[in-house]
C-alpha positions in Angstrom: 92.9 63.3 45.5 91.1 63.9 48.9 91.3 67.0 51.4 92.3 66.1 54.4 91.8 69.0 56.8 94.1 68.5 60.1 91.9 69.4 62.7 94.4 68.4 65.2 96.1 71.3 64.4 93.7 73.9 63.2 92.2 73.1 66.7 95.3 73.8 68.1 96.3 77.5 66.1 92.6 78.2 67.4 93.7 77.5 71.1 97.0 79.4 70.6 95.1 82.7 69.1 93.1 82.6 72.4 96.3 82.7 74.3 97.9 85.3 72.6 95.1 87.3 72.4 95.5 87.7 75.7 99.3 88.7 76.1 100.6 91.7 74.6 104.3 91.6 74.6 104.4 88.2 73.3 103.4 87.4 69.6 102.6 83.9 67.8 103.6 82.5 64.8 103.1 79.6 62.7 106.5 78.2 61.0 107.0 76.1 58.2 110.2 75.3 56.0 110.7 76.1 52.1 113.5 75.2 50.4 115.4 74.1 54.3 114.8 77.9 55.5 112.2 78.5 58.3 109.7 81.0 57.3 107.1 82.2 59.9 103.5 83.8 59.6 101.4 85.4 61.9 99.3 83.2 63.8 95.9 85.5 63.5 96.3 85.0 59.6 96.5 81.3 59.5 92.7 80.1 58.6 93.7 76.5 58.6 95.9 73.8 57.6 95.1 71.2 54.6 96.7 67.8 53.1 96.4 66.4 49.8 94.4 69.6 48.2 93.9 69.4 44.1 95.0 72.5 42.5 93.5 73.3 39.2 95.9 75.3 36.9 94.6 78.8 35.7 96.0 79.1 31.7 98.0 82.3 31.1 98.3 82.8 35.1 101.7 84.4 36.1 104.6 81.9 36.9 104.1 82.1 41.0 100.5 81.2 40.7 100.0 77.9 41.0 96.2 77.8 40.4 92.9 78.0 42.4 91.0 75.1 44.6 87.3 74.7 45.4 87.7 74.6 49.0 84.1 73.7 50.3 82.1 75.9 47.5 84.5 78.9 47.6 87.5 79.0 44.8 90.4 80.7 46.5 93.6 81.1 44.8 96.8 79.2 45.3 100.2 81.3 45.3 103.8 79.6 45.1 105.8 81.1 48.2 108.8 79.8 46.8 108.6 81.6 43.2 107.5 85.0 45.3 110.4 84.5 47.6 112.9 83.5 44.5 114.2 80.5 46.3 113.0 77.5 43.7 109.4 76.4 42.4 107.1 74.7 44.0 106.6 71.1 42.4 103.0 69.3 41.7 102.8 67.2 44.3 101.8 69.4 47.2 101.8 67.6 50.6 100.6 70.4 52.8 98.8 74.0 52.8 98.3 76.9 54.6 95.5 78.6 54.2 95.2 82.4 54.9 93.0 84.9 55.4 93.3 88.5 55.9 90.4 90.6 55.9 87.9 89.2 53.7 90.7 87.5 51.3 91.4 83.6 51.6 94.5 82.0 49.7 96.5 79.0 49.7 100.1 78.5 50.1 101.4 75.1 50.1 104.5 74.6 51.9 107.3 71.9 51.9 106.4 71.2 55.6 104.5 72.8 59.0 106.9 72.6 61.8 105.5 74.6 65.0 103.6 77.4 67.0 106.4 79.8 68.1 106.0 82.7 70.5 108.2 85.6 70.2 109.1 88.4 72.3 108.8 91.6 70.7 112.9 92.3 71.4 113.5 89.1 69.3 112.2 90.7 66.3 114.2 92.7 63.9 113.5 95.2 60.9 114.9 93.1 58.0 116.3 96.4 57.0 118.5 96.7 60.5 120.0 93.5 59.1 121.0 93.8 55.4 120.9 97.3 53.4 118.1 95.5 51.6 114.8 97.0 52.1 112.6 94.0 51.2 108.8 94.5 51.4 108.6 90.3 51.7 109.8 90.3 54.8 108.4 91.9 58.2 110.6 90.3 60.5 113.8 88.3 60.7 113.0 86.5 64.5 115.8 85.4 66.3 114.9 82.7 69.5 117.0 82.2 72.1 117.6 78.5 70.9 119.9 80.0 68.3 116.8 79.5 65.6 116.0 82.3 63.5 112.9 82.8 61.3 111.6 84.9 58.6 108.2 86.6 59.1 106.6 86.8 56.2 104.5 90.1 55.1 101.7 88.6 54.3 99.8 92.0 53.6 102.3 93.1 51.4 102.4 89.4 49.2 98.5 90.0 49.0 98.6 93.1 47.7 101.0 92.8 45.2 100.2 89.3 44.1 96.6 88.6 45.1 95.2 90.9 43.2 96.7 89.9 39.7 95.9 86.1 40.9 92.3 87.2 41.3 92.6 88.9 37.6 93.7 86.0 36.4 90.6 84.1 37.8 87.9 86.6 36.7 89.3 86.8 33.6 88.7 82.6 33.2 
């Protein structure tokens, strides 16, 4: 199978960093579905966006690691969102990935489909916590638009230190 990078949009995430970077009450995001729930990520994390990527299994990996790719020379791992999340599996045929980078860590994370850039106020976020008696370290955020849409933030620190480093044990150990 063939990468396909979508430069049409990594282009675009570029342009929108710019922006934001330059307004401080207003945040970006990149949304996605999984499972018919929107999830969001911060747009500064996002690295870029690929198609048709070839994930090669890791033997004796844990269940929401769905492998590692060779993404031009560097092998990054590949986490299942969905199996981190507990809302289903993700299947083999993987359509589209996100690919995120925080500090010097890279990862992939298909998803079942990028939607859009959304901006956010800072008054549309809410502590997860302020929501549900749950305290759950997954989520940063629960965003809620005015257009009645409302979006999970994603702690993408908090998934990469808890599962990031056991994927990359998993690798060395290969």
């Amino acid at each position: 199978m063939k990468k396909e990078v979508k430069s049409k949009e990594k282009s675009s995430i570029e342009e929108k960093k710019e922006e934001n970077s330059n307004q401080q009450d207003e945040n970006l995001f990149t949304v996605f579905d999984l499972e018919g729930e929107e999830y969001g990520v911060e747009i500064d994390m996002m690295n870029e966006i690929i198609r048709d990527l070839d994930i090669s299994r890791i033997p004796g990996s844990s269940d929401d690691v769905l492998g590692a790719v060779n993404l031009r020379g560097e092998v990054i791992p590949v986490i299942d969102l969905k199996k981190i999340l507990d809302i289903g599996s993700t299947g083999d045929e993987v359509k589209e990935t996100m690919i995120i980078q925080i500090n010097e860590r890279r990862f992939a994370a298909p998803v079942d489909r990028l939607k859009d850039i959304v901006s956010s106020e800072k008054d549309q976020l809410v502590d997860p916590s302020d929501i549900t008696n749950l305290d759950d370290k997954r989520l940063k955020w629960i965003m809620k638009l005015e257009t009645g849409r409302t979006i999970r933030v994603l702690n993408i620190r908090n998934l990469v230190d808890n599962e990031i480093g056991k994927i990359e044990t998993s690798i060395e150990k290969q």
